[in-house]
N, C-alpha and C positions, 0 to 999 in steps of 0.2 A: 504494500500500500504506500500511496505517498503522505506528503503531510498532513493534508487537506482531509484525508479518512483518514488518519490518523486520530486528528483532531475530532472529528466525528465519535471517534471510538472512546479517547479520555475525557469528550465535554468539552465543545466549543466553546461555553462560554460558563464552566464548571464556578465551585468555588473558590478556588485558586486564582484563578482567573479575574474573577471579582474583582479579588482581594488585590492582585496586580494594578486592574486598570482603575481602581480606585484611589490608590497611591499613586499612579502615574499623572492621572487627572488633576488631581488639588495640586501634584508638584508647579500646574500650571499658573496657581497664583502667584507662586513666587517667580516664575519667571516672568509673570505682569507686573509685579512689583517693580522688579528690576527693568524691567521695560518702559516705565516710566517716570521712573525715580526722577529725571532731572525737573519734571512739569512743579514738584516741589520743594526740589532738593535746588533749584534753578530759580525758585520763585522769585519775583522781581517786588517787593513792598513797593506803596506809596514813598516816596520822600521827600525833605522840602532843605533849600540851600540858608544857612545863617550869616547869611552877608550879602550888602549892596553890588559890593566887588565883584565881577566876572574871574574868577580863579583861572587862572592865565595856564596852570599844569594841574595833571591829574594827584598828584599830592597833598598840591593846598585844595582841591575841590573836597578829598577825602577831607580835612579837616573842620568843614561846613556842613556837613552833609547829618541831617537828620530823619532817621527811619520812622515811618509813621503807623508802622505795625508790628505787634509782639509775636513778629517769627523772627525765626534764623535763616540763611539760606548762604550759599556762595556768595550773591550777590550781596550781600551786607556783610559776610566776612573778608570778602576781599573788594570789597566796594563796586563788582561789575556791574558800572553803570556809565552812562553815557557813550566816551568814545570807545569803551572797555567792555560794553552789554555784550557785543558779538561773542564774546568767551565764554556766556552760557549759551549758544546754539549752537557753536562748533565744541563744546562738549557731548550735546546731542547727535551731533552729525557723528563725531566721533566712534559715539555706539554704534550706531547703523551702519557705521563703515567697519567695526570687528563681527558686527551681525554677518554683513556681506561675507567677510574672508571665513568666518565660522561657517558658514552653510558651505564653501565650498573646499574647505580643508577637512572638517567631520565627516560629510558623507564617504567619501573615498575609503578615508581612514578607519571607517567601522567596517564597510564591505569588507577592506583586506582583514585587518586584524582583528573583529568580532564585533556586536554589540555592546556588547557589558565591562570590558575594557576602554571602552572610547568614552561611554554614558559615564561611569564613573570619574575617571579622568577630568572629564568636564565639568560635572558637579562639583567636586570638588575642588579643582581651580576657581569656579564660578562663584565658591564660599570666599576661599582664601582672598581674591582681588576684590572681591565685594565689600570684603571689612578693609581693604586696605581706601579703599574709597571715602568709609566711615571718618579711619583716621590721616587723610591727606593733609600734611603741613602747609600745602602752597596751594595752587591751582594747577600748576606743572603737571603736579602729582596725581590732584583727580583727575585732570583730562585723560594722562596715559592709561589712569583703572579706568575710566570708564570705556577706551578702547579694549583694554584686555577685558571687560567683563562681557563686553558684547560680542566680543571672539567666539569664548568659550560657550554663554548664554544661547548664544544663537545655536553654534552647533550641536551641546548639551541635549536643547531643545528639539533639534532636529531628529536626533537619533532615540527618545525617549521616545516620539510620535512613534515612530518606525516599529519599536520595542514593544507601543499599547497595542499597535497593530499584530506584528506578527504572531504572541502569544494567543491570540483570539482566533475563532475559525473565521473564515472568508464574512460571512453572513454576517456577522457582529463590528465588521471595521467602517460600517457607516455611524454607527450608534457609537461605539469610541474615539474615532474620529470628531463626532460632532459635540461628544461631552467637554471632549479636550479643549476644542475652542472657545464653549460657553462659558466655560469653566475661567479659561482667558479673561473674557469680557466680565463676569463677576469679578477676577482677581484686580480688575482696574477699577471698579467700586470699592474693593476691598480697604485698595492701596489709599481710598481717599480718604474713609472711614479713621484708618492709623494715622494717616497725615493729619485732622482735622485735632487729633488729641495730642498727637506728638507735632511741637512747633519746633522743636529746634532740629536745625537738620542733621545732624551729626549724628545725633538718637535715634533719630526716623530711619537714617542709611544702614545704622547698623542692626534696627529693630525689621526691618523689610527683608537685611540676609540672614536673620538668625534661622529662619524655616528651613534654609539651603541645608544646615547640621543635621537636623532632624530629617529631613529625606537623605541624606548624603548616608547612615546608619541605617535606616530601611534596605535602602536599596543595594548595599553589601550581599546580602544574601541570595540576590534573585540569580537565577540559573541563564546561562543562555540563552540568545534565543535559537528553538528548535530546527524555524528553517534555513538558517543561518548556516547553524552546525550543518544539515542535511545541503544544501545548495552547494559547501566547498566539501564535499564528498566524505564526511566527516559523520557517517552514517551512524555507529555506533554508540557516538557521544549523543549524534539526536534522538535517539530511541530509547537512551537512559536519562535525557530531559522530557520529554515525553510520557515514560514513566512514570518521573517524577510527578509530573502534573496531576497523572493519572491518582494516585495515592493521596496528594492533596485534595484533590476532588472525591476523594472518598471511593477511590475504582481501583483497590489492590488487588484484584484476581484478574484484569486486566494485562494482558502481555502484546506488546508494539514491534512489529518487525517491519521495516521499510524496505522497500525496494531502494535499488543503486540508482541516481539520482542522472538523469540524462546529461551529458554533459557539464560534468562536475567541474567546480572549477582548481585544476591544477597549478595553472598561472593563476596572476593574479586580473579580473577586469578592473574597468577603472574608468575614468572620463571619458579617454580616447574610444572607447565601444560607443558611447553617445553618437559616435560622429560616423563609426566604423562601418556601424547597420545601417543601411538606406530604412527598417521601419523604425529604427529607434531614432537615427538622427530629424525624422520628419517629426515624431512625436516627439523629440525636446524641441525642436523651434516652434513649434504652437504654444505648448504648452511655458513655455521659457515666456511668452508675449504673452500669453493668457496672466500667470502671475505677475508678471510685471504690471498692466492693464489696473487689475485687481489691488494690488498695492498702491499705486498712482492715484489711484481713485478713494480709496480708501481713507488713506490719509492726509490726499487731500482735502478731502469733505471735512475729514476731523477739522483741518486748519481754517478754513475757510466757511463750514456752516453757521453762519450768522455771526463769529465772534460774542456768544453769547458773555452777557454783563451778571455782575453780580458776584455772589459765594463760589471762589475758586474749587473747593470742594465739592460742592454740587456738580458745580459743572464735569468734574471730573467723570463722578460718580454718574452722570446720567451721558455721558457718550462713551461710557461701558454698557450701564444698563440698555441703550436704545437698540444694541443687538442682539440682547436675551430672544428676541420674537423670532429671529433667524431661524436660529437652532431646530426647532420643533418644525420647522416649516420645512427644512431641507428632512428630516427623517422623516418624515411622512413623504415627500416629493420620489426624494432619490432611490426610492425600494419600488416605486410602482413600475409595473411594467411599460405603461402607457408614456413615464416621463423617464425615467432611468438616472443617471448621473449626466449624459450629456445635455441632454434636452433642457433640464432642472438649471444647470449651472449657466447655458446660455440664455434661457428664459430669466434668471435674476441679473446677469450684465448687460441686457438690453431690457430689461427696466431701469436700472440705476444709470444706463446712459438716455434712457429718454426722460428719467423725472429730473435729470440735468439739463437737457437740451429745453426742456418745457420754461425751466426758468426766466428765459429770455424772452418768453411769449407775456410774462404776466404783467401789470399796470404796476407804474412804480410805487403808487401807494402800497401795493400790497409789498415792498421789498423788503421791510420790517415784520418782525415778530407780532400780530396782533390777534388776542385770544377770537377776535369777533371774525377773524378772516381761518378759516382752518387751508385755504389752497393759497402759502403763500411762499417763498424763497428757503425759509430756515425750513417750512414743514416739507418740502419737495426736495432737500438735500438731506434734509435726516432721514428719510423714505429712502432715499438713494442711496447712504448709509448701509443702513440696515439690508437693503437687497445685494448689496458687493461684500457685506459681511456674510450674508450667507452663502455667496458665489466663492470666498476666501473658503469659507466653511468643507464647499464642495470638490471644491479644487485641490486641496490636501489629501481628503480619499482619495479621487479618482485616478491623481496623479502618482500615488501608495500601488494600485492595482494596476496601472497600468507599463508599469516598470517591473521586470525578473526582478529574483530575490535577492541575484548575485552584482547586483546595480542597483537596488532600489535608492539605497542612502544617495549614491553620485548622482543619481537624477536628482533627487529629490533637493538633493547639494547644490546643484547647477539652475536648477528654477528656483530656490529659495533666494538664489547670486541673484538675477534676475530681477527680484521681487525687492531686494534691498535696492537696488537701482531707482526702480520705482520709487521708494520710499525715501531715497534722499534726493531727488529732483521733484516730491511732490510739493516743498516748499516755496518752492520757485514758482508754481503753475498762477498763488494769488495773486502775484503780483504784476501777472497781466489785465488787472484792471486798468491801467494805469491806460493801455488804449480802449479797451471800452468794458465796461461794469459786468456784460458776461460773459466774455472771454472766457475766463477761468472754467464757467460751467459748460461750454461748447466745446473745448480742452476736453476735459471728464467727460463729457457725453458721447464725443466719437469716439473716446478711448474705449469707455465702455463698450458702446454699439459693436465695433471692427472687432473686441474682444471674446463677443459672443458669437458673431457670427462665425470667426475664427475655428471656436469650440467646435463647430459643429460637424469637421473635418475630421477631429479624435472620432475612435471605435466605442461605442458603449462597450461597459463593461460589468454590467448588473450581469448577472446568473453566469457568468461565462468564471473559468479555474483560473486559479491565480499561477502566473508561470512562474518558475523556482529558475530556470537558467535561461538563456537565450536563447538556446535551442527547443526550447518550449516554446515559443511564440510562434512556430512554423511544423508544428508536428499535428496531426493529426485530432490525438485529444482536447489540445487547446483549441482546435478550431471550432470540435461539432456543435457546440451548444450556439456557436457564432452562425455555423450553416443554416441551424434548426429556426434561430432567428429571422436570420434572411427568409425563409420561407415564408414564415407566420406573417409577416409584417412588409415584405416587398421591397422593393427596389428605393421605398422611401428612408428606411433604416440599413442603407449600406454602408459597410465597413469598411474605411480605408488605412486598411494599417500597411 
């Protein structure tokens, strides 16, 4: 048998199993924690200058300079402000830039040498630079942790996704997949919640990584994963993780014997197969624009939806919560026969580019937040929001399934690169107001549209086997459930892999 009855046989989704994707899942607040640590840790107070004088250098301005709120931050420890503010968003940029290198140094790096040496690895660097952030002497100093912590963070994160997946049978990695990111979105409520009690940021940085210890000791003991060990031909090992599973799920009279694994991998794969296979290198440049698309959009909205006023913690807290609704919408969506995972993902990025493109249709009264108008700019980009949150949501599975076992991480490495891209040139997109007011949302709205239609070129991959090596994507078994589709459903649902 392969993995997939395998899995069948110890319990797809046993109690072991649970117990896993439930520790994998909350690990996700802490890396939303971390993920946005600078929105407070970066906080800019009100403040006001104690003299007539124009302070001629940034020294004597420090010695005027009075802060009009009872936090702490970078910004009032080392004064960044004025010609100096730009040092809290290239702090930010910073991360997104060790995000980027983590997503494409981790994947590779777990294919070859395992799971659970890479995942650890990362967590616990992602502890240790984390508190070094806490106690940075200068500025120097956090800038460089927060590029190391978004290295590791990012990849950490990468390969934990990968990990909630593999241990699950095929059928349960839409519902893991999609806790993981809700789970996300809550942990950026979470993070506002601690921030709103904890003001000083030095307390906050090191109370947001203290979580990382406490899963960093969990997650010691988890065994490999299965298809891992079985994809580099490492059969034995997988059929005594396998086992194991079995007897945690309460199925010790249970015995796993695996078949030899069709082109195992002896060498090592790696990036260069991305590019090697004519059907893999078609399916990462879709998919590589797809997340990018999805990131761009994403985050740009966060930046640009209304610049809402008011309680900084709120706001935090409520463009986490606005994409709690996602979640539930893609698990229902992406299991039906009728919408699938492709269908699902491009029907919510060509919504989220046409409730952006709508925006330029509407009367400029309505350009403001006003409870009496519910059809108006801020409620037509939070709607846009929320649909590319659930397209992010969708695109992580699908992108999980539709990669071998023995590559999944490098793909998934290589579009996450992608996706950081997006996410640091999303800052830039507002500031094409500046030729006309909706620029920015006709930016995001064809991004989005070209992104869904895009999609629609990827192969579904609802009910169809999950392939373990590359030479699964072209055999036989992998295909029939593909063929049996083609039948049912016609010429409208064809697969171009």
């Amino acid at each position: 048998m392969d993995v997939d009855a395998a899995l069948l046989l110890v319990g797809e989704f046993g109690r072991y199993q649970k117990q896993l994707t439930v520790t994998f899942v909350l690990l996700q607040i802490y890396v939303a924690c971390q993920s946005v640590l600078i929105v407070l840790v970066g906080a800019q107070p009100e403040y006001r200058i104690n003299t007539l004088e124009v302070p001629s250098t940034h020294e004597e301005l420090v010695k005027h300079v009075v802060f009009e709120e009872d936090i702490t931050s970078i910004a009032t420890e080392w004064y960044l402000i004025r010609q100096e503010a730009y040092k809290v968003n290239l702090a930010g940029s910073l991360f997104f830039v060790g995000l980027l290198i983590g997503n494409v140094l981790f994947g590779p790096l777990s294919d070859r040498f395992g799971r659970k040496p890479i995942f650890l690895t990362g967590l616990f660097l992602d502890v240790v630079f984390g508190f070094m952030t806490a106690v940075a002497p200068n500025y120097e100093v956090f800038a460089v942790s927060r590029l190391l912590v978004g290295l590791v963070n990012g990849g950490m994160a990468l390969v934990a996704f990968v990990l909630t997946q593999e241990f699950v049978g095929k059928s349960y990695w839409a519902l893991t997949g999609s806790l993981t990111n809700l789970v996300f979105a809550v942990g950026i409520a979470a993070f506002s919640v601690i921030g709103y009690y904890i003001r000083d940021w030095r307390t906050l940085a090191a109370v947001a990584n203290c979580p990382g210890v406490v899963f960093f000791l969990l997650f010691i003991t988890i065994p490999e994963s299965p298809r891992w060990l079985y994809s580099q031909g490492r059969t034995q090992e997988a059929e005594e993780g396998l086992q194991y599973i079995a007897q945690r799920n309460g199925n010790e009279k249970i015995f796993v014997q695996l078949k030899p694994c069709a082109g195992t991998m002896r060498v090592g794969h790696g990036v260069m197969d991305l590019v090697r296979y004519p059907t893999l290198r078609w399916r990462t440049a879709i998919l590589m624009y797809v997340w990018y698309v999805c990131s761009l959009v994403y985050y740009g909205l966060t930046l640009n939806a209304g610049e809402l006023k008011g309680n900084r913690y709120l706001n935090i807290a409520l463009y986490g919560l606005v994409e709690v609704p996602a979640f539930p919408l893609c698990l229902y969506f992406i299991d039906k026969s009728w919408s699938g995972r492709r269908k699902t993902m491009t029907a919510f990025l060509l919504f989220a580019g046409v409730a952006c493109i709508s925006t330029m249709f509407l009367p400029r009264h309505l350009a403001d937040f006003d409870m009496g108008f519910l059809l108006n700019v801020t409620s037509l980009t939070l709607c846009g929001k929320l649909a590319v949150s659930a397209a992010f949501n969708i695109v992580y599975v699908f992108t999980a399934e539709l990669y071998p076992t023995v590559i999944r991480n490098a793909g998934l490495g290589i579009c996450s690169m992608s996706c950081r891209i997006g996410g640091i040139l999303a800052p830039f997109v507002p500031s094409l107001k500046t030729l006309n007011p909706s620029m920015p949302f006709i930016v995001f709205g064809i991004a989005g549209m070209s992104g869904g239609f895009l999609g629609l070129l990827l192969p579904e991959t609802l009910n169809k086997p999950i392939a373990e090596s590359i030479e699964d994507l072209h055999t036989p078994a992998y295909q029939r459930l593909e063929d049996k589709r083609k039948k049912g459903v016609g010429s409208q649902e064809n697969v171009k892999s």
